[in-house]
C-alpha positions in Angstrom: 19.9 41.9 28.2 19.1 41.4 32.2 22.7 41.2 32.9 23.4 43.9 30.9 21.3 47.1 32.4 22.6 46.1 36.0 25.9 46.3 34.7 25.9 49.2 33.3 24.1 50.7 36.1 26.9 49.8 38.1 29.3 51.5 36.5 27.9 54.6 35.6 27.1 54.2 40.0 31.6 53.6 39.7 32.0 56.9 37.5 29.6 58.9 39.5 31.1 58.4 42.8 34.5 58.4 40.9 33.9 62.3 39.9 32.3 62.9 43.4 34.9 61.2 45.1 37.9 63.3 43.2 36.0 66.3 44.2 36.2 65.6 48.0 38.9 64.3 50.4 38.0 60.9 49.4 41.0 59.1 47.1 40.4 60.0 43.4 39.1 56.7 41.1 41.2 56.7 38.5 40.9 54.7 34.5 42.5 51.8 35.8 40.3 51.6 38.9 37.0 51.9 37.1 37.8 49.2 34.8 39.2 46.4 37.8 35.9 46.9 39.7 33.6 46.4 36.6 35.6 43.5 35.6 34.7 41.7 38.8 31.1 43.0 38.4 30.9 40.8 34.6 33.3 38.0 36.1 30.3 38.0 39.4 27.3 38.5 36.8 28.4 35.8 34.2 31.0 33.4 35.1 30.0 30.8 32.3 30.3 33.6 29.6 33.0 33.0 26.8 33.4 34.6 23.7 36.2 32.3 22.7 33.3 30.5 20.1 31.5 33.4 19.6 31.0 32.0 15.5 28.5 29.0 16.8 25.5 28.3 18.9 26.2 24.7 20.7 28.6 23.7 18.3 26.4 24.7 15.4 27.0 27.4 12.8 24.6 30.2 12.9 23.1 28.9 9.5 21.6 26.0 11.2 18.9 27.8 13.0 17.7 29.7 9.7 14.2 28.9 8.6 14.2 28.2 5.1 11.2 29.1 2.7 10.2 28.2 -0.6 8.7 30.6 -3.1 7.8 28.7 -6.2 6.1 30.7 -9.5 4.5 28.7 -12.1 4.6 29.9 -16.0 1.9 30.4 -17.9 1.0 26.7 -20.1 -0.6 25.4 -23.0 -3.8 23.6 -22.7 -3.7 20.2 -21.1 -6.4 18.5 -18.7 -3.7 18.1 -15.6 -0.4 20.0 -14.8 2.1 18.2 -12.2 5.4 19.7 -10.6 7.5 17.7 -8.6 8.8 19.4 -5.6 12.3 18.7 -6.1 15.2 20.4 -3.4 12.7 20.7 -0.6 15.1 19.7 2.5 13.1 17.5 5.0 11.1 18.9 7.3 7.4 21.0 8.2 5.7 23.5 6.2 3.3 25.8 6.2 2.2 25.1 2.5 -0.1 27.4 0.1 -0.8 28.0 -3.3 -2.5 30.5 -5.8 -3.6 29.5 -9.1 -5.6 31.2 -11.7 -6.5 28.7 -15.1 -8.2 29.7 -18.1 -10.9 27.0 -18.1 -12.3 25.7 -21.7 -16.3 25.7 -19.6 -17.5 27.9 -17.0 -18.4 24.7 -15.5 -14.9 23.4 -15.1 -13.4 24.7 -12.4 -9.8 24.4 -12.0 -8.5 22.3 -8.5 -5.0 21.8 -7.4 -3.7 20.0 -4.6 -0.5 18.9 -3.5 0.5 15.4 -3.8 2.6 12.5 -2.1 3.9 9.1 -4.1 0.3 8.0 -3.9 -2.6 9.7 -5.7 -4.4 10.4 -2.6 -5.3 11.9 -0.1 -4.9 15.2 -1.7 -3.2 17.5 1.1 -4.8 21.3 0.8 -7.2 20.5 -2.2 -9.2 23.7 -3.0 -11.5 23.7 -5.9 -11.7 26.9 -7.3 -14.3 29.4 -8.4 -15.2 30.6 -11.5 -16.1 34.0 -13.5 -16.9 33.3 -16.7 -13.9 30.9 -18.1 -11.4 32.3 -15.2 -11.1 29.7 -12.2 -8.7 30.8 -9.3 -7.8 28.3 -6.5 -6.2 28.9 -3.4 -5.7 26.3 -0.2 -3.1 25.4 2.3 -2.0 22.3 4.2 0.9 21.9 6.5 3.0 19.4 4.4 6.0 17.2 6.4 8.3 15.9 3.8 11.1 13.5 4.9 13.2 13.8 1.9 12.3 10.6 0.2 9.3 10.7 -0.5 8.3 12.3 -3.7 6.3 15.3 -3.4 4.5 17.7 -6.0 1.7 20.5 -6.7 -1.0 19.6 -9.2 -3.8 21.1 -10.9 -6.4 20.2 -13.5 -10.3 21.0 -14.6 -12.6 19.1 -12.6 -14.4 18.1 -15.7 -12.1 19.4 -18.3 -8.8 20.9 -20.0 -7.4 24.1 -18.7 -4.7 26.1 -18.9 -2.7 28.1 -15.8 -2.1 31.7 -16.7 0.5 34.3 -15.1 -0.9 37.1 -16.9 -4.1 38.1 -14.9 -2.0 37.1 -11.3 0.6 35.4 -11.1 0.7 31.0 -10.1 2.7 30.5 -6.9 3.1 28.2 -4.6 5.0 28.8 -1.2 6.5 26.8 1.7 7.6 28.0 5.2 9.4 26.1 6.9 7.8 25.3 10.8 10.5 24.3 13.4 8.0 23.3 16.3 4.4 22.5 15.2 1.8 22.4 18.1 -1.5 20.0 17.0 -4.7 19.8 18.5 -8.3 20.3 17.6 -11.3 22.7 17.3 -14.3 22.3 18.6 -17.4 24.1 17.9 -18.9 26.6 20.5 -22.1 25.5 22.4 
């Protein structure tokens, strides 16, 4: 983009005088002119450009550098005291992970938790325990999930101290994943 409004600064500069020049004793620019003298402006401003790959980026299709994203919904179930879904297909890599979930709970004082899940039962990566109105429990959370590919990874709910069962009908059970080429960690700490 910097290359480019210099260059076509100088040739409008080339057409300007061009017109000026035919107008007074000068000799006249003509088509073929114009074009020789911004050639050597490109060929002066960007030697190493090439267009002869113009279909990759370092020897990589465009496709490559597409960040991928997951948007899962979950169907509405019959009543069961834990749900689990493998997260099959997810190519390897970082996420920015969350999930929304709204279960029909058998008590008000079930609430309904999800989490997602490695091979091993914990720790439980964006666990939210949700709230309740009446014998409605919505969770939501997020985690930033790195999954290599092997490892098996899924999304679970259940009641806390009870069955439940995950309904689309009020809003609907999702659970996304964006994928997060360069991740930078660190740590908050509280203001004095």
């Amino acid at each position: 983009m910097r290359k480019s409004l210099p260059l076509a600064l100088v040739v409008a500069l080339v057409l300007a005088v061009g017109s000026i020049g035919a107008a007074t004793a000068g000799p006249a620019l003509t088509k073929k002119a114009v074009k020789k003298i911004a050639t050597k402006v490109v060929q002066k401003q960007a030697p190493g450009l090439s267009v002869a790959n113009a279909q990759t980026l370092g020897g990589q299709p465009a496709a490559t550098y597409r960040t991928r994203g997951y948007h899962l919904t979950i169907a509405s179930t019959t009543v069961a005291p834990t749900r689990t879904y493998p997260l099959t297909g997810v190519a390897a890599g970082t996420y920015a992970a969350s999930f929304n979930v709204t279960a029909q709970m058998d008590v008000p004082t079930n609430p309904l938790q999800c989490w997602f899940q490695g091979a091993e039962e914990f720790p439980h990566l964006g666990w939210s325990i949700g709230s309740n109105n009446s014998l409605l429990s919505v969770a939501s959370g997020s985690t930033v999930l790195t999954v290599d590919g092997t490892t098996p990874l899924f999304f679970k709910c259940s009641g806390t101290t009870g069955p439940m069962q995950i309904t689309s009908t009020t809003s609907p059970a999702e659970v996304t994943l964006v994928r997060i080429d360069d991740l930078a960690t660190g740590a908050l700490t509280e203001a004095p």
